[in-house]
N, C-alpha and C positions, 0 to 999 in steps of 0.2 A: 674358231668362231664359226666357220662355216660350218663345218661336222654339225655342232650344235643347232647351227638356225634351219640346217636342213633337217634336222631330226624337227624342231620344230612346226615345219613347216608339215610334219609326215603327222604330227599330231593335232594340226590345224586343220589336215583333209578329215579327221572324225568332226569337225566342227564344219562356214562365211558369213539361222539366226534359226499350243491346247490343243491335247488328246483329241481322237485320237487322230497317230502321225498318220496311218494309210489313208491314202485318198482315192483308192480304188473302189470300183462300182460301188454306188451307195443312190438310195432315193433321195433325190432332190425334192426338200418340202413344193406343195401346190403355193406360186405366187402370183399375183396379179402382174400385170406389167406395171401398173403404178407402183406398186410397192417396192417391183424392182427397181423400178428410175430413184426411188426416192432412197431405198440403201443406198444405189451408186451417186446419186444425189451428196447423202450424207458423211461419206466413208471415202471416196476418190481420192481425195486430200489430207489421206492418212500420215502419209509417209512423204510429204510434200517437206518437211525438215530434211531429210535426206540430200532433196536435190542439191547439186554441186559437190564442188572439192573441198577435200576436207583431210589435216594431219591428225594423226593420231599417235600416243604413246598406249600402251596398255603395258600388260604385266596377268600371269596366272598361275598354277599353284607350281606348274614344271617349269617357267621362264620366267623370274623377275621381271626383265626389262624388255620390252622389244617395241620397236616404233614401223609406223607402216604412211601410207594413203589411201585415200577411201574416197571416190566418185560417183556419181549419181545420176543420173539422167532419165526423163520422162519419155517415153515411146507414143507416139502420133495417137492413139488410141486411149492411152492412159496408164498401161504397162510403165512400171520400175525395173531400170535394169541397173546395174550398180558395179563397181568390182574393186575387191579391197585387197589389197598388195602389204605384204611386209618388207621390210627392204633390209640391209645392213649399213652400218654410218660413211659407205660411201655411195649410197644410191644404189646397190646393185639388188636384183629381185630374189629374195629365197622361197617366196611363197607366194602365190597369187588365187585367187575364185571370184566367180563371178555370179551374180546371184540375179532371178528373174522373179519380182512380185507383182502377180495378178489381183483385183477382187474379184474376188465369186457372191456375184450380188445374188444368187438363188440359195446360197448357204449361208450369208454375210458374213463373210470371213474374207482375209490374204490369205491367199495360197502361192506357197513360193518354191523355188526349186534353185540348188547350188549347182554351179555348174563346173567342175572342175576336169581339167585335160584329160580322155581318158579313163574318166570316170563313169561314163552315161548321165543317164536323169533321175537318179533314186534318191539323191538325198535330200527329199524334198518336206515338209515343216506349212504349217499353218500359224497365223497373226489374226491379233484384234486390238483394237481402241482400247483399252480400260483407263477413262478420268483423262489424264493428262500426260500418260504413259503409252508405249507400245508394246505388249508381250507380246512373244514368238517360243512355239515349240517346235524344235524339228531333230530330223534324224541324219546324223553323217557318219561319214564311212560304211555305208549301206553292203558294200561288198568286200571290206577291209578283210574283213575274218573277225574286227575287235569293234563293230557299230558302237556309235555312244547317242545318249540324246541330249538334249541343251534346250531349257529356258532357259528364256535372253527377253531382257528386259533394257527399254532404250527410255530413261528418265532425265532429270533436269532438262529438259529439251528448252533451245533459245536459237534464236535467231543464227548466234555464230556459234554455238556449241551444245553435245550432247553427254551421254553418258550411257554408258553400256555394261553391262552385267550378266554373267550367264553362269548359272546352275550346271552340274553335270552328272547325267547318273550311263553307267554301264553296264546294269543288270535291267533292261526296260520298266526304269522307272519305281522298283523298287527303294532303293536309296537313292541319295542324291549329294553332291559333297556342292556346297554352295560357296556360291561365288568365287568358281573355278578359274574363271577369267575377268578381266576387268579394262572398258576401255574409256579413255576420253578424248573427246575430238573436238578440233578445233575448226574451222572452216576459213580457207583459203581462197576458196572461188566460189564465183553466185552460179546461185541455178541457175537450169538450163533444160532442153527441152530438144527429142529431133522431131525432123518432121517427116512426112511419109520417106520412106524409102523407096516402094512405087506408088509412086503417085500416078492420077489416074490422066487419062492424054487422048486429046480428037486424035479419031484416026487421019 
């Protein structure tokens, strides 16, 4: 069982969620500062479902069954930082990443980046609103030798549960074998939010 969940776990680092992925130098369109307040205005509270704890079972095309947790939390600033653990049926960790979402209110877009031990900062993916859903395109295992990319789509969204879906293609985006993986969450704990870390102080 472990052999397996760890192999799992080695195929979870090509995965933790719109073209295109690089997000190196590029012209930031001309925006007014109103218009920027008003994306950050509109869009802040994208991923505000997210926040808190939350179980989850899923299953994808190389692992039927596998159950995890999934946490959330808001950063003083507005930043999402998150981190989703797979576990095995007696609690113990086969898999874990941790994931950092910004808005880039000059592109209006999330921009995010997975964070796994070890890894650096490459495997990073952009987000948008669409209706009453969230899609995410991004790239993992950026340095594997075997990159893959993933649409993921976070729908039925409620109060105490979500639902998660992600596309996977291994030739950039040429084909794509759908709905690779598949999650649903439950939530167990309420949001939450920290506050500064340095906070600011008379001298």
């Amino acid at each position: 069982m472990r052999r397996t969940m760890m192999s799992l776990g080695a195929a979870l680092a090509m995965l933790s969620t719109a073209m295109p992925i690089d997000l190196g130098a590029q012209d930031a369109p001309k925006r007014t500062a109103e218009q920027i307040k008003a994306s950050l205005d509109a869009h802040k509270g994208d991923f505000d479902y997210l926040l808190g704890d939350w179980e989850f079972t899923a299953s994808s095309k190389e692992y039927p069954e596998f159950r995890g947790y999934w946490s959330a939390t808001r950063l003083d600033e507005g930043q999402i930082l998150d981190e989703f653990r797979i576990v095995g049926d007696s609690g113990e960790t086969y898999y874990v990443t941790t994931t950092v979402r910004n808005y880039n209110a000059l592109l209006d877009r999330w921009e995010l980046v997975g964070i796994d031990a070890g890894s650096g900062l490459r495997d990073i993916g952009t987000a948008r609103r669409v209706g009453q859903e969230m899609h995410i395109e991004q790239r993992f295992g950026y340095l594997s030798g075997a990159p893959s990319t993933w649409r993921i789509r976070y729908y039925n969204i409620g109060p105490n549960s979500f639902s998660w879906s992600a596309d996977r293609s291994t030739d950039n985006g040429k084909t794509w074998v759908a709905n690779y993986q598949k999650i649903e969450a439950r939530r167990i704990g309420p949001a939450r939010a920290m506050g500064q870390l340095a906070p600011a102080r008379k001298r």
